[in-house]
C-alpha positions in Angstrom: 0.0 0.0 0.0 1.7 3.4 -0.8 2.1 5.8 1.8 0.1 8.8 2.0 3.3 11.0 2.2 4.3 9.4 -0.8 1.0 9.2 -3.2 0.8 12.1 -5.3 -2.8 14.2 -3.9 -5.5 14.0 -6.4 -8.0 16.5 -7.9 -5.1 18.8 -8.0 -5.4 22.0 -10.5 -2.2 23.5 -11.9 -1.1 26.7 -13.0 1.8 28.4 -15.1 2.8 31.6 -12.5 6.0 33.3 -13.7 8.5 35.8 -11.7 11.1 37.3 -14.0 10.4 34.7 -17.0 10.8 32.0 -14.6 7.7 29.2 -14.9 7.1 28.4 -11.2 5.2 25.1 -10.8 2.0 25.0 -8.5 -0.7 23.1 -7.5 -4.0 23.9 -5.9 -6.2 21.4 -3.8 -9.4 21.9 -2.0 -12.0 25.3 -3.1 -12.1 26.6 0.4 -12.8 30.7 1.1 -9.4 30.3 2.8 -5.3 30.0 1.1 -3.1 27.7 2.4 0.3 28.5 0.2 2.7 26.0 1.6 7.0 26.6 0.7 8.8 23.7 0.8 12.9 23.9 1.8 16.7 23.6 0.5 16.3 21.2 -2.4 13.4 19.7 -1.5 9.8 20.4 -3.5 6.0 20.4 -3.6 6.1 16.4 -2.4 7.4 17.6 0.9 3.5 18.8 2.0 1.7 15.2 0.7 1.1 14.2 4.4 -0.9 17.6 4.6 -2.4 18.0 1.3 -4.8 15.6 1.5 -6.4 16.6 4.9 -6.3 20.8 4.5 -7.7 20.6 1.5 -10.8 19.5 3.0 -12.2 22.9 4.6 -9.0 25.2 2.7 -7.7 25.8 -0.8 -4.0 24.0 -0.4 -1.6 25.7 -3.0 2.2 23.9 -2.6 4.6 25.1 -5.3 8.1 24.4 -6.1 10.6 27.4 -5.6 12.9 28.2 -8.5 15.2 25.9 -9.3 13.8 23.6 -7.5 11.3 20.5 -8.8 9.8 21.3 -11.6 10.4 24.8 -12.1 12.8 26.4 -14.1 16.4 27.2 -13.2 17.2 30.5 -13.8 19.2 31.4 -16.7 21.8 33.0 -14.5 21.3 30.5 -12.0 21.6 33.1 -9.3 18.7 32.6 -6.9 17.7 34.9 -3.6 14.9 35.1 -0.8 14.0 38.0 -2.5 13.6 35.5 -6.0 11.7 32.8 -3.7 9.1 35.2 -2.3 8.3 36.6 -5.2 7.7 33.8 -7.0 5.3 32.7 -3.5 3.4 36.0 -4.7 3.3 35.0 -8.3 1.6 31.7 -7.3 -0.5 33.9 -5.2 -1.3 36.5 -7.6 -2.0 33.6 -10.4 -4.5 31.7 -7.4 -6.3 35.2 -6.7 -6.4 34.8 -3.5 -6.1 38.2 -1.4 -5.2 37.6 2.1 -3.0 34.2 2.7 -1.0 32.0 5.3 2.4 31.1 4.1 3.8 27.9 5.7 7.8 27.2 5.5 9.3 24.3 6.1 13.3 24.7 6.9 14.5 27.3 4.2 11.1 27.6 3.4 11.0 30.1 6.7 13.1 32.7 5.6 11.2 32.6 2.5 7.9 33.0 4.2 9.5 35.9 6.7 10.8 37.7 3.4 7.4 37.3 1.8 5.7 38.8 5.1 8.2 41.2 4.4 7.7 42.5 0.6 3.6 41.6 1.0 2.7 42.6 3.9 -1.2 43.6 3.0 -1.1 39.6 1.4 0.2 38.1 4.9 -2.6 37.2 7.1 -0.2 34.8 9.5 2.9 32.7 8.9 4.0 29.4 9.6 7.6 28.1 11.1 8.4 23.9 9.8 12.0 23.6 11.8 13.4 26.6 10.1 16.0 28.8 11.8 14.3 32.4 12.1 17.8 34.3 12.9 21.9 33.6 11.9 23.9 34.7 15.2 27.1 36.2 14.5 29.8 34.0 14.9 28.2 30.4 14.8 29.1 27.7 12.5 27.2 28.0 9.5 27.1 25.2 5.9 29.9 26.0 3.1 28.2 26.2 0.3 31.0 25.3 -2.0 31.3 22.0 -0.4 28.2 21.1 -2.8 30.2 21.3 -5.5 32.0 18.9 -7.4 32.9 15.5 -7.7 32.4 15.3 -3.7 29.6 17.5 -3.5 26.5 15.0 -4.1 28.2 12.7 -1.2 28.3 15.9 1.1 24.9 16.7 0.2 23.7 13.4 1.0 25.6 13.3 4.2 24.2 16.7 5.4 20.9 15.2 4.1 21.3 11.7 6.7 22.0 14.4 9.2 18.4 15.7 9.3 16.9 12.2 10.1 16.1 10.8 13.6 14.9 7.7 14.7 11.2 8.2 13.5 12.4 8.6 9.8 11.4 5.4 8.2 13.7 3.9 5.9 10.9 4.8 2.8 10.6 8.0 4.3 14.5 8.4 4.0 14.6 6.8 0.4 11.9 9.5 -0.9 13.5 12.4 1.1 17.4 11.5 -0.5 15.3 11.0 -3.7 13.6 14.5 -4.0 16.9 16.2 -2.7 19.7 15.0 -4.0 17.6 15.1 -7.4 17.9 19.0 -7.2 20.6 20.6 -9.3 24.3 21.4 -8.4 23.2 25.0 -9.0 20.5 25.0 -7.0 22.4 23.4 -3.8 25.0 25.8 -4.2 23.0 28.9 -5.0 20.1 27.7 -2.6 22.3 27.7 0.4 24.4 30.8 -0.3 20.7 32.8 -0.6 19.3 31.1 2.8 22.5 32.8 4.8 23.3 35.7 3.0 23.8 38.0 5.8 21.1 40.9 3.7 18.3 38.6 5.0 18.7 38.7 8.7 17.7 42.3 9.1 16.7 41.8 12.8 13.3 43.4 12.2 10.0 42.5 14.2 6.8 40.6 12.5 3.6 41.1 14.2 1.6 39.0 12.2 0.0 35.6 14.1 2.6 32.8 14.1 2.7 29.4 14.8 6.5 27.8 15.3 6.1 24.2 15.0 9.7 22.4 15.4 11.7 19.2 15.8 12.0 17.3 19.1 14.7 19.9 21.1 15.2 21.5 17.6 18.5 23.8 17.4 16.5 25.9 14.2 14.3 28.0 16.8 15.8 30.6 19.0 13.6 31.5 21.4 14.7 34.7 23.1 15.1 36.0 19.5 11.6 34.9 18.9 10.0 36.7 21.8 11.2 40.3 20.1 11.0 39.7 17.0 7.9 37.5 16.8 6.0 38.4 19.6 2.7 37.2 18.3 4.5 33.5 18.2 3.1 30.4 19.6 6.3 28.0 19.7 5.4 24.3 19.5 7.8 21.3 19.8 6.5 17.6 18.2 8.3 14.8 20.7 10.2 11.7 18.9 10.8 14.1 15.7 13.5 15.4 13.6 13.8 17.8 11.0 10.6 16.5 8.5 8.7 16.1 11.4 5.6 16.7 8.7 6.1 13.7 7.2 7.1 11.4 10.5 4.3 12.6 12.7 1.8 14.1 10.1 -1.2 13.6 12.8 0.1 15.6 15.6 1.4 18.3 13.1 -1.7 18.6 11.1 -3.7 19.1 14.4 -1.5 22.1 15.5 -2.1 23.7 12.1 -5.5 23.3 11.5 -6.4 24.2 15.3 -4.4 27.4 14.3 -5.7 28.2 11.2 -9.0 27.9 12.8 -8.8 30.9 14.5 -7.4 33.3 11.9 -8.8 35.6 9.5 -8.3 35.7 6.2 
């Protein structure tokens, strides 16, 4: 029997949204009054929400999308990719959906990407959602090399720093489908995906107000919480036990509760 985290959602529409002559790929689940826009993270794609897919997209309209670069959208020409790139190309999807107000949900890279979107679209940000993604870089602290992606030993680094996300509740098929969708991403993309997520222009240190709900991996390292309480004040901060870094996919129940009990009570 295939897995639901693995089946491919059905009655899915798709749509063609560009940013800069880029084709960004989406798809759209559910005809709920409400958006869902859900950002997948470093070299992953749309697959990374299946586990939720299904169950929003009951009482919302579910809209996953893969980031330039990244599944099947198009690598830029110049193959330089930013935040900047990746939120616009949210609001492209979002534009394309006409949808007004939204809730962007980010899943590891796919943080910074929904707290640059809040940033450039403000009036289109009715509340975010954190997946295990770091929401500051302090100064000084050990941070990936991007140019160790590259290469002949780049793909074996990649898959290394890959096995380093997993914990004991990542299944061997959930591990097969996750080094699958990554490692499946372009040399580019690794590289360029990585150098945009810590470029030092994104961590501007200013606050969000918008309702947030931080949902992160059993005694996760990616949340910092005294940062959080300045510069997310309107954050409620959740930790799954017995999860690691795709906690989505290896405890979809628990997650899904959390988000749909939040989503309840916003407007938008």
């Amino acid at each position: 029997m295939l897995k639901l985290w693995l089946a491919v959602p059905l009655a899915l529409t798709l749509s063609a949204a560009t940013v800069d002559g880029i084709k960004i790929h989406s798809s759209t689940a559910g005809k709920g009054p409400k958006t869902v826009i859900f950002v997948h993270g470093w070299t992953c794609d749309e697959t990374t929400w299946n586990s939720q897919v299904p169950v929003l997209s009951k009482e919302y309209r579910v809209i996953t999308l893969d980031l330039p670069g990244h599944g099947q959208s198009v690598v830029p020409t110049d193959k330089k990719l930013s935040m900047e790139l990746f939120a616009r190309a949210v609001e492209a999807v979002r534009k394309d959906s006409k949808a007004d107000r939204v809730v962007v949900v980010g899943h590891s890279m796919g943080t910074p990407v929904v707290i640059e979107y809040a940033r450039l679209f403000p009036q289109h940000t009715a509340a975010m959602v954190f997946v295990d993604g770091g929401v500051n870089v302090r100064p000084g602290g050990p941070l990936p090399d991007p140019k160790a992606m590259e290469g002949p030993e780049g793909l074996k680094a990649r898959e290394n720093m890959i096995r380093s996300m997993f914990s004991a509740s990542t299944t061997p098929d959930m591990q097969k489908h996750i080094l699958s969708m990554m490692l499946a991403a372009p040399e580019s993309t690794a590289v360029g995906a990585m150098q945009a997520t810590f470029d030092p222009a994104n961590w501007k240190g200013d606050v969000f107000t918008q309702p947030i709900l931080g949902v992160y991996a059993d005694h996760s390292r990616a949340g910092d919480r005294e940062y959080i309480k300045t510069h997310f004040p309107n954050m409620d901060y959740e930790e799954i036990p017995g999860t690691g870094h795709f906690l989505m996919l290896e405890k979809p129940e628990e997650f899904n509760r959390l988000l749909i009990a939040f989503l309840a009570k916003q407007t938008f």
